[in-house]
C-alpha positions as CSV (number, residue, x, y, z in Angstrom):
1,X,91.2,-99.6,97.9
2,X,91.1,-102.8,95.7
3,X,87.2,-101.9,95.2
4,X,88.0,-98.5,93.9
5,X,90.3,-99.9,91.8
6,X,88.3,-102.8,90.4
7,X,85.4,-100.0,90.0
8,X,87.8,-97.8,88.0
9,X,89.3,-100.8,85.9
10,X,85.3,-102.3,84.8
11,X,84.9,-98.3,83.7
12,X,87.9,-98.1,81.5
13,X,87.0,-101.3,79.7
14,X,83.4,-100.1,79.7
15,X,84.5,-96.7,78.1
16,X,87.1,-98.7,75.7
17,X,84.2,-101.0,74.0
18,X,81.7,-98.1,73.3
19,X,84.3,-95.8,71.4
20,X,85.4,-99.3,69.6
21,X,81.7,-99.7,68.7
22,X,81.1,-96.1,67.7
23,X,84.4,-96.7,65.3
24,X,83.0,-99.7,63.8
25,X,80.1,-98.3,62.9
26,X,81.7,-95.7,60.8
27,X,83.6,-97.6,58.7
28,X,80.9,-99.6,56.6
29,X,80.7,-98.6,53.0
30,X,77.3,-96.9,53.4
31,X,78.5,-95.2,56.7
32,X,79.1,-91.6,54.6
33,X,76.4,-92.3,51.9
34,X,73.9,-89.7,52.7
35,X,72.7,-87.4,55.9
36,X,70.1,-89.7,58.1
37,X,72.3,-92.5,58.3
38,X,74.6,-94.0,61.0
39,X,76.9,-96.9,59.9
40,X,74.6,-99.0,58.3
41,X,71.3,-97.9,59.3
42,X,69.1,-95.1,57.9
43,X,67.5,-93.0,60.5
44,X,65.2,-91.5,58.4
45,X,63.5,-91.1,54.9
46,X,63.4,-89.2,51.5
47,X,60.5,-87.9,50.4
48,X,61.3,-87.8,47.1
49,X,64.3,-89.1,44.6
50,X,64.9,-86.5,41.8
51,X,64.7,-88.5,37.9
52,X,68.3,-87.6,37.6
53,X,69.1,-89.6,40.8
54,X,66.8,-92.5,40.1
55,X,68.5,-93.6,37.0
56,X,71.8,-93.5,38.6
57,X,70.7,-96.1,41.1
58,X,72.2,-99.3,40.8
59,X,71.4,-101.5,43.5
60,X,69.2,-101.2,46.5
61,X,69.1,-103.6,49.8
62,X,65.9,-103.9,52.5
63,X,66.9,-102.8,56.2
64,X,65.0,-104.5,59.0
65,X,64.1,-103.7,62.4
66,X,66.5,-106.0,63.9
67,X,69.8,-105.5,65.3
68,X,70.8,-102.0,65.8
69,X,68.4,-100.3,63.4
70,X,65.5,-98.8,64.3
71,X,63.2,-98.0,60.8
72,X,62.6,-100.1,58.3
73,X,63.9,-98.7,55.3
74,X,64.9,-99.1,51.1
75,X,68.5,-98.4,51.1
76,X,69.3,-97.6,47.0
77,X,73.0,-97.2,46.1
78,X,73.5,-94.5,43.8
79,X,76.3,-95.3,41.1
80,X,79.6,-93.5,42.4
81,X,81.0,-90.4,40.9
82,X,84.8,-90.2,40.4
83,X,84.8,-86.9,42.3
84,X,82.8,-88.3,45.5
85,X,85.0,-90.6,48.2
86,X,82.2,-92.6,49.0
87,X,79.2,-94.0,47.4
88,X,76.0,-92.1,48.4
89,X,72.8,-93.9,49.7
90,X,69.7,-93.1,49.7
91,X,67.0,-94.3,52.3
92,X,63.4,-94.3,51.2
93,X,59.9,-95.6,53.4
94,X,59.3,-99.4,51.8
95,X,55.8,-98.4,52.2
96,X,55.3,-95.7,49.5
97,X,54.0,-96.8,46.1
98,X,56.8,-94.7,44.4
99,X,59.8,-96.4,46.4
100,X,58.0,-99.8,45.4
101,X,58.0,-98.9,41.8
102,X,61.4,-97.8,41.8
103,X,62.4,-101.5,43.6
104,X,61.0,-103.1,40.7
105,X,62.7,-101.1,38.0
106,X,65.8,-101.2,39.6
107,X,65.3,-105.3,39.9
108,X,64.3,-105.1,36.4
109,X,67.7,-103.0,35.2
110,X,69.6,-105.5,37.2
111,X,68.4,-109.0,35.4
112,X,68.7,-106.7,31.8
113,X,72.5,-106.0,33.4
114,X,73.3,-109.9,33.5
């Protein structure tokens, strides 16, 4: 009996941390940017950023391999609408000429910025 009941108790504290994690997750600013992400992490890449989109982008910041992500991604942070609840992201390969060039103009709209 005390064995069952230990058993039960580890599983309720088991179950208790993974939905606290799961909530966690979702409540980063970039958690409801754009579809392929989870919390933080981009689970997958754009091919391509429409010229509209790319001069609305105002920041962007490198995601690693470490921790709970599992791609390495660009993550650019498009300028928020007033209609939209969040502020959309956009995940992009760091590999591709085009998301390298875009790095460097957003960099360069930044230190023009300040």
């Amino acid at each position: 009996m005390k064995f069952q009941a230990l058993l039960l108790l580890v599983l309720i504290i088991c179950t208790t941390l993974c939905v606290a994690q799961d909530d966690a997750r979702g409540t980063g600013e970039h958690s409801r940017g754009s579809p392929g992400t989870y919390g933080n992490c981009c689970l997958g890449h754009v091919r391509r950023v429409r010229p509209q989109v790319k001069q609305n982008i105002e920041s962007f910041r490198m995601q690693e391999t470490d921790g709970d992500c599992n791609i390495r991604a660009v993550v650019f942070t498009v300028k928020k609408r007033p209609e939209h609840k969040t502020q959309r992201t956009i995940c992009a390969n760091p590999d591709h000429p085009w998301v390298q060039d875009l790095k460097e103009a957003v960099r360069q709209r930044m230190l023009a910025q300040n």
